[in-house]
C-alpha positions as CSV (number, residue, x, y, z in Angstrom):
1,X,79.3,-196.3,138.4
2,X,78.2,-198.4,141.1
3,X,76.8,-201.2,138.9
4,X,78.4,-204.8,139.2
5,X,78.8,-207.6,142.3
6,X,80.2,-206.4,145.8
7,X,80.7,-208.1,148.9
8,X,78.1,-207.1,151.2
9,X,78.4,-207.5,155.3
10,X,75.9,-206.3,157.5
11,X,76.2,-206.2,161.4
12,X,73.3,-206.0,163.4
13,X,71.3,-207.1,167.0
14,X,72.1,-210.8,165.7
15,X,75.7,-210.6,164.9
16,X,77.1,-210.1,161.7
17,X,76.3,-211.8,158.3
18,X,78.7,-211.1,154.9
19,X,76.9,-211.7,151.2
20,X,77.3,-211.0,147.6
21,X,75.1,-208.6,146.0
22,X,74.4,-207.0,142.8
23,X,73.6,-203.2,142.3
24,X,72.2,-202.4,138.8
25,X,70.6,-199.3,137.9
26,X,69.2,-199.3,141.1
27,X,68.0,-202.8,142.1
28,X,69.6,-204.5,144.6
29,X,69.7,-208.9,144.8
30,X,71.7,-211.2,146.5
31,X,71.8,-214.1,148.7
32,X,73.5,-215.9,151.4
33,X,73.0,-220.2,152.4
34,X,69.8,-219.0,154.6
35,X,68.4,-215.0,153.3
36,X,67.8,-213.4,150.0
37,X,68.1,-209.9,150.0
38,X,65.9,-207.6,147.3
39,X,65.8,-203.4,147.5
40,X,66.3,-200.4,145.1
41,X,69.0,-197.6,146.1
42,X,69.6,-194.6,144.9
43,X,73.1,-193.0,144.7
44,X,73.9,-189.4,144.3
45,X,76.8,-187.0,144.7
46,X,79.0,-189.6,147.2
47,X,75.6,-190.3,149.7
48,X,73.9,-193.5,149.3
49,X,70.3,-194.6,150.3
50,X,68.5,-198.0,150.2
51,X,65.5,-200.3,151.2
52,X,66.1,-203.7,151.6
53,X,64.0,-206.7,152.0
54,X,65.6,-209.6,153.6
55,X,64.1,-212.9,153.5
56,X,65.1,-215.9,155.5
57,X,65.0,-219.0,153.3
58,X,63.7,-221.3,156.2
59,X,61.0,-219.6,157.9
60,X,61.6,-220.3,161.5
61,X,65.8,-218.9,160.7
62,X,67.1,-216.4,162.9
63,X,70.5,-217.0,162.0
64,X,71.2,-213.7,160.4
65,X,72.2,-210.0,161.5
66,X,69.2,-209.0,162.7
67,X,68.0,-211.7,164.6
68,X,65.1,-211.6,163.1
69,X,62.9,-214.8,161.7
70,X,60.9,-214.7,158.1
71,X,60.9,-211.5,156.5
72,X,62.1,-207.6,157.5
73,X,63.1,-204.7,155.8
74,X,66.2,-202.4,156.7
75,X,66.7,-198.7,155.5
76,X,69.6,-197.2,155.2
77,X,71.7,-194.4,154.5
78,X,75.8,-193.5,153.8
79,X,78.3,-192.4,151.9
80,X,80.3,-193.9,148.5
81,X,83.9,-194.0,148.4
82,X,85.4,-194.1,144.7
83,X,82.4,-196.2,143.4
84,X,84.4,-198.8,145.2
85,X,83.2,-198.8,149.0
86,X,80.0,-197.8,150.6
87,X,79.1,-197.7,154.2
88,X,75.8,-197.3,155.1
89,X,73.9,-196.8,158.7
90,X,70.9,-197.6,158.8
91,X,67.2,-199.5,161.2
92,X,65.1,-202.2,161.0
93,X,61.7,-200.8,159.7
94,X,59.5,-202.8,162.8
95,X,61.9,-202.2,165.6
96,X,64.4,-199.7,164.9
97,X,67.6,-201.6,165.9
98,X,70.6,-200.3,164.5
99,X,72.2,-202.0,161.6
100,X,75.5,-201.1,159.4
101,X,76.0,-202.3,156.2
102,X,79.3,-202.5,154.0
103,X,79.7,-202.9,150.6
104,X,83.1,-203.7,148.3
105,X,83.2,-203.8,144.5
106,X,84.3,-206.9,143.9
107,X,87.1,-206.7,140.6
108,X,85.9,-208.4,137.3
């Protein structure tokens, strides 16, 4: 079961970025000082696949993975490991730079 709160880091053109997010039933939120993330997933049989929109709080920010200012989406795709680990590989939707994403359950 992949619901609950994970530490999130993505690495991207812009460098690399870590966050907390949630997964429940689907929807994934989080945030970081400068980006909210939003996105659904689904999660079947060990792969994992996602769309997420990333919004930088300060419009004019490019301080995050992508490099990117304002508001872009990323869709990716991966592989669970023991509901506790998931990488993911995945593009920006407008430009196709590679991204990677990491997620860790966080205990609770």
């Amino acid at each position: 079961m992949l619901d609950g709160v994970w530490l999130a880091t993505f690495f991207g053109p812009g460098g690399s970025q870590g966050s907390v997010v949630t997964l429940r039933k689907g929807v994934l939120t989080g945030a970081t000082t400068f980006c909210e993330y939003t996105g659904a997933y689904t999660a079947e049989h060990g792969s994992f696949k996602g769309r997420i929109t990333i919004r930088s709080v300060l419009s004019f920010a490019t301080d995050n993975f992508a490099g990117v200012a304002g508001k872009f989406t990323v869709e990716v795709s991966g592989h669970v490991e023991d509901d506790r680990r998931i990488e993911a590989f995945g593009c920006l939707q407008n430009n196709n730079a590679a991204i990677q994403m990491v997620l860790a359950k966080l205990p609770l």
